[in-house]
PAZAPA-4460 file (N, C-alpha, C; in steps of 0.05 Angstrom, whole numbers, plus 32768, in hexadecimal, padded with zeros to 4 digits):
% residues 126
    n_x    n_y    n_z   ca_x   ca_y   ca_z    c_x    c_y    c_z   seq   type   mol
   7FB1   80EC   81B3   7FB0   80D5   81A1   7FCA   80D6   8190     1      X     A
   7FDA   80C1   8192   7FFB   80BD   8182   7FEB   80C8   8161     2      X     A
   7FF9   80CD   8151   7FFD   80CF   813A   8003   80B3   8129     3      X     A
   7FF6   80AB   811D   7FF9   808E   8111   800E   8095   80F3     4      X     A
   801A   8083   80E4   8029   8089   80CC   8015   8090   80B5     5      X     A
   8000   808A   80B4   7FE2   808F   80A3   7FE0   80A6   80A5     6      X     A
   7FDF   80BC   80BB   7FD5   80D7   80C2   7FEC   80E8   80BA     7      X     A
   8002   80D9   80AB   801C   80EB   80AA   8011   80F1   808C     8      X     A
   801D   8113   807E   8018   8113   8066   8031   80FF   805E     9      X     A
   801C   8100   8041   8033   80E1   8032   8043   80F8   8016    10      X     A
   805D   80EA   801A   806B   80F3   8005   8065   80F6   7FEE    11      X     A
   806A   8110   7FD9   8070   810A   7FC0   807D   8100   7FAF    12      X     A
   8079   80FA   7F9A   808D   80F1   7F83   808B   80FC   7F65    13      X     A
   809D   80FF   7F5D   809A   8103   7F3E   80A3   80F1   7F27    14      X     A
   80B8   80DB   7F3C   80C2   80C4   7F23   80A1   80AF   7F16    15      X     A
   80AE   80A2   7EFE   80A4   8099   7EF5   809F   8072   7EFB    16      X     A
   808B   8069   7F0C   8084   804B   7F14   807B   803E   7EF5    17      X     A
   808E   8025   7EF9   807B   8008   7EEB   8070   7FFA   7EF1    18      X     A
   805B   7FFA   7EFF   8045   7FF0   7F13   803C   7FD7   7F00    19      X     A
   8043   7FBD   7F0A   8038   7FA3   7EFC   802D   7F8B   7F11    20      X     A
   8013   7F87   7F0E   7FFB   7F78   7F18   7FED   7F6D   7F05    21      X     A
   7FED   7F52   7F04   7FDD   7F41   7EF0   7FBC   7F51   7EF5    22      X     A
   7FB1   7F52   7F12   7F99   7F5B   7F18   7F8C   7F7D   7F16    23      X     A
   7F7C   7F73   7F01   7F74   7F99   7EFA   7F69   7FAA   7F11    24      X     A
   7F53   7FA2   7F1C   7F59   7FAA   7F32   7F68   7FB7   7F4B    25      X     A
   7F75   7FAE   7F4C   7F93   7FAE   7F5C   7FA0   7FC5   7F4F    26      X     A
   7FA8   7FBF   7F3C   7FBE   7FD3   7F2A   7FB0   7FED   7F2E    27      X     A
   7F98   7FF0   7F23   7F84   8004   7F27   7F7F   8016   7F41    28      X     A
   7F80   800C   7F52   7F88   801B   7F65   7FA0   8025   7F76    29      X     A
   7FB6   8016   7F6F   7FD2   8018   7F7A   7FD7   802C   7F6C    30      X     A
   7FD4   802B   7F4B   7FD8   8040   7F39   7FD1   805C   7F3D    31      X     A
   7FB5   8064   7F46   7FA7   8078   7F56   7FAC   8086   7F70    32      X     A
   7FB7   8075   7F7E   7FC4   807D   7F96   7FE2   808D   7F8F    33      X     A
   7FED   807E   7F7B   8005   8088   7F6D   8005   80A5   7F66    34      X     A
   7FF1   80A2   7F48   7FF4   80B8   7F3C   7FEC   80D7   7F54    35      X     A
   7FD9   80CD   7F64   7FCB   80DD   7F76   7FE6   80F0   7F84    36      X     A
   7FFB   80E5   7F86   8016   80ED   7F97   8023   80F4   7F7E    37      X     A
   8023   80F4   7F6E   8033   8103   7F5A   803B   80F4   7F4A    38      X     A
   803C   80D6   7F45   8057   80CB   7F3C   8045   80C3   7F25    39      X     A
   805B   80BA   7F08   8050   80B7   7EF2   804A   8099   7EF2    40      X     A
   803B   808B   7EEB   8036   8071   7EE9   8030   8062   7ED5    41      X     A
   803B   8056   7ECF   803C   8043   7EB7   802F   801E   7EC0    42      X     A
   801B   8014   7EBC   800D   7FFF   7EBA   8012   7FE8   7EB0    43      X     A
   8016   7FC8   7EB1   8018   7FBB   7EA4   8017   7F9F   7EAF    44      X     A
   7FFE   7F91   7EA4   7FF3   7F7E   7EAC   8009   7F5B   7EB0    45      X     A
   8013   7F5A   7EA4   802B   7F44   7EA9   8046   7F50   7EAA    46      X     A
   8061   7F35   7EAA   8076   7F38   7E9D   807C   7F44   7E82    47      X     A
   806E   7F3C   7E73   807C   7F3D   7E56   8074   7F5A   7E52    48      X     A
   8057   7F62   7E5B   8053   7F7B   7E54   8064   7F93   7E5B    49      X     A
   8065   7F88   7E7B   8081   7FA0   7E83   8099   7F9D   7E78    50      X     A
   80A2   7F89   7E72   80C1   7F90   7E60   80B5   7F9C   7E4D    51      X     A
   80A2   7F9D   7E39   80A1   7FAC   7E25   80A3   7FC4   7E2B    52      X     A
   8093   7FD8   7E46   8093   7FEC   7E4B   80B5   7FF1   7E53    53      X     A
   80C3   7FE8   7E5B   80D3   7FEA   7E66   80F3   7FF6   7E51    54      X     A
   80E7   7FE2   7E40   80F3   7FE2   7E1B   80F4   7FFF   7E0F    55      X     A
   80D9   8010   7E17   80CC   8021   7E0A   80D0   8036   7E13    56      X     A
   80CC   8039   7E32   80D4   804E   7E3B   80F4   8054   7E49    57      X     A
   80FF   8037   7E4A   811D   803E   7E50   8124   8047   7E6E    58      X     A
   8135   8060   7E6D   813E   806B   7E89   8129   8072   7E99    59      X     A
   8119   807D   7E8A   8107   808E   7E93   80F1   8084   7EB1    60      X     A
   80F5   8063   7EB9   80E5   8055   7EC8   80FF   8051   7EDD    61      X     A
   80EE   805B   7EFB   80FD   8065   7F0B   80F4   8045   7F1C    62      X     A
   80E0   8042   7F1F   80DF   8029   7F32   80C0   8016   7F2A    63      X     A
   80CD   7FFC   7F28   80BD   7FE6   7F21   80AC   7FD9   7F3C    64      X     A
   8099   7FE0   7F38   8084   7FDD   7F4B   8077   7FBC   7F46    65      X     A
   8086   7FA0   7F4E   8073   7F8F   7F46   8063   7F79   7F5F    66      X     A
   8054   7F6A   7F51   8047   7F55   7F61   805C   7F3F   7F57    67      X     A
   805D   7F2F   7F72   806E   7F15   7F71   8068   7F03   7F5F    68      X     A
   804B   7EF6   7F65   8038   7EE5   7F56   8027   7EEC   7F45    69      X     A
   8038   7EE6   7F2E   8022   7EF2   7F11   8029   7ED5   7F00    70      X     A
   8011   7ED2   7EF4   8020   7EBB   7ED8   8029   7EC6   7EC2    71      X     A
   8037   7EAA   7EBC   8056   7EAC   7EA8   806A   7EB2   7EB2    72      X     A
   806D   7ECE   7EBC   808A   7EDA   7EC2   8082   7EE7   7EDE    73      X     A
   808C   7EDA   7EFD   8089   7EE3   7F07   809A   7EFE   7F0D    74      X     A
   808F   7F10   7F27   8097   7F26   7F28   80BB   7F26   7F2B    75      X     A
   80CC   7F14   7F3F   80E5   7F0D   7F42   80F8   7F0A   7F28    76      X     A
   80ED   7EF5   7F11   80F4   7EF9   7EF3   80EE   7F13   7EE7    77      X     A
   80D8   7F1B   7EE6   80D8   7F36   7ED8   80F4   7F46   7EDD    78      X     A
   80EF   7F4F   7EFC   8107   7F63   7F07   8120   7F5B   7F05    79      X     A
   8125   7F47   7EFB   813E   7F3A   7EF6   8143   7F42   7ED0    80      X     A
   8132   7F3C   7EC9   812E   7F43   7EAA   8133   7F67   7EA9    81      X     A
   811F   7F68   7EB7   8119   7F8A   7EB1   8147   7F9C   7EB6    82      X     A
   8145   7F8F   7ECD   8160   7F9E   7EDD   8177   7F90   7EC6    83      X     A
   8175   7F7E   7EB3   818C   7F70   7EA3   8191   7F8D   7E90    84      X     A
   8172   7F91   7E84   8178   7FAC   7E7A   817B   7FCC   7E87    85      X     A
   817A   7FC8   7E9E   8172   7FE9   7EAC   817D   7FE3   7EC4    86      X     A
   8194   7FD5   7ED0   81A1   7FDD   7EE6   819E   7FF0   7EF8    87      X     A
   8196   8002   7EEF   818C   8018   7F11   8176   8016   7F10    88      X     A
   8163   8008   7F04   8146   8009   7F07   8146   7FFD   7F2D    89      X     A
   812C   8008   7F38   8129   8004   7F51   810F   7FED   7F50    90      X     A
   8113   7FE0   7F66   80FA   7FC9   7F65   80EC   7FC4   7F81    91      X     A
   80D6   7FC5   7F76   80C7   7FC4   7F9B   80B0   7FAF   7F92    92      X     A
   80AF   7F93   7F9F   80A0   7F82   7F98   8091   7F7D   7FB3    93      X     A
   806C   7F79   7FA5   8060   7F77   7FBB   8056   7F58   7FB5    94      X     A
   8045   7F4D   7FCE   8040   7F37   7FD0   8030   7F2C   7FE5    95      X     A
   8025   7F19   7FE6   800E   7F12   7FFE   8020   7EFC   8015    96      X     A
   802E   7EF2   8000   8042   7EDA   8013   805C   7EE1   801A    97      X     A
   805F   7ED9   8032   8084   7EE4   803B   8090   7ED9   8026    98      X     A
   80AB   7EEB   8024   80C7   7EE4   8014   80DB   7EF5   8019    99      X     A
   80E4   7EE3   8036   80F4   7EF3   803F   8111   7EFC   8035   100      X     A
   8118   7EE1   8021   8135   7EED   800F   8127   7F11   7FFB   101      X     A
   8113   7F1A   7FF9   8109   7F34   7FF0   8113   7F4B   8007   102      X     A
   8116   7F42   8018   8118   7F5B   802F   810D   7F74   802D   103      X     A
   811F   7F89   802D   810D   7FA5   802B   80FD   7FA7   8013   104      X     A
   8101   7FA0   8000   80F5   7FA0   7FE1   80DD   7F94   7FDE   105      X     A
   80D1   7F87   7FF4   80B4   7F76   7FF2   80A1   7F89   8004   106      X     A
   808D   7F8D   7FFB   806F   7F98   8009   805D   7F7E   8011   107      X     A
   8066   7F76   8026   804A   7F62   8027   8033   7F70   802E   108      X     A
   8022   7F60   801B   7FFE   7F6B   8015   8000   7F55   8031   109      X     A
   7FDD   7F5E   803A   7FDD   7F7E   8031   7FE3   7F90   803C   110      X     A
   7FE0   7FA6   8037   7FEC   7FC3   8038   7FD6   7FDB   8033   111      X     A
   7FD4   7FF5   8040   7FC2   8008   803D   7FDC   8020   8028   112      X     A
   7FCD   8029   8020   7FD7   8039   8005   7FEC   8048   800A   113      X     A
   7FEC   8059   802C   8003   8068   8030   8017   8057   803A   114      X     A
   8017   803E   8045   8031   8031   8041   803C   802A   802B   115      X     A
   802A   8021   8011   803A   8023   7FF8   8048   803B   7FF4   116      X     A
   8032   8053   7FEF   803C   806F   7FE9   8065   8073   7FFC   117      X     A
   8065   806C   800E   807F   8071   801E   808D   805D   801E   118      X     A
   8082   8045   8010   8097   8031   800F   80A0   803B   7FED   119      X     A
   8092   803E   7FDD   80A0   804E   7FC4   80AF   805E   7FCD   120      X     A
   80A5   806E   7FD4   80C4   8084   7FE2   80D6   8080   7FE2   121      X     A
   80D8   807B   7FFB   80F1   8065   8007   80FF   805E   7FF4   122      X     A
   80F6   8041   7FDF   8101   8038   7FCF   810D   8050   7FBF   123      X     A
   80FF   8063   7FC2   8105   8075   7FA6   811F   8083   7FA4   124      X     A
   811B   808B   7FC2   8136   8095   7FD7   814F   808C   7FD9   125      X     A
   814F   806C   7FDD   8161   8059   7FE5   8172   8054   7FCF   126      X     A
***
């Protein structure tokens, strides 16, 4: 029986995610899957909230984890906001609908946890 990418151990991490999903839910478990691999996670329910974190903690946020479609500020504005201040910040935006000008940087949902887990990587890597 082949070995599927699921049956591979999944990488660690130690940088620090800004994981932003209007849906509690959602966040709640992406977050879990996260911390579960090592990496520090930081939460935040819209736009505005994450620039504040972003304000606060500075360098220290290695990669912005967001959803496309959130109200007010979608995820595309955020990372445009967020990167005005933090230029090496890394961005990996997920989403249910193609957008293919996103290329490698988009997760289309859905997705099972160890493809997130290695698509953070990746990004983390890259």
């Amino acid at each position: 029986m082949p070995r599927g990418e699921d049956h591979q151990p999944l990488p660690q991490g130690t940088e620090t995610v800004l994981l932003v999903d209007d849906e509690d839910s959602v966040r709640s478990v992406l977050a879990g899957a996260l911390s579960q691999e090592g990496y520090r996670v930081l939460e935040a329910g819209n736009g505005k909230e994450a620039l504040g974190l972003i304000q606060r903690c500075g360098e220290s946020i290695d990669l912005l984890l967001t959803d496309v479609t959130m109200p007010e500020m979608d995820g595309e504005d955020l990372a445009d906001r967020a990167k005005a201040s933090r230029p090496n910040l890394k961005v990996l935006f997920m989403s249910g609908y193609p957008n293919p000008h996103l290329g490698q940087a988009l997760l289309q949902k859905p997705f099972t946890l160890p493809v997130l887990i290695r698509r953070v990587r990746h990004i983390l890597d890259t």
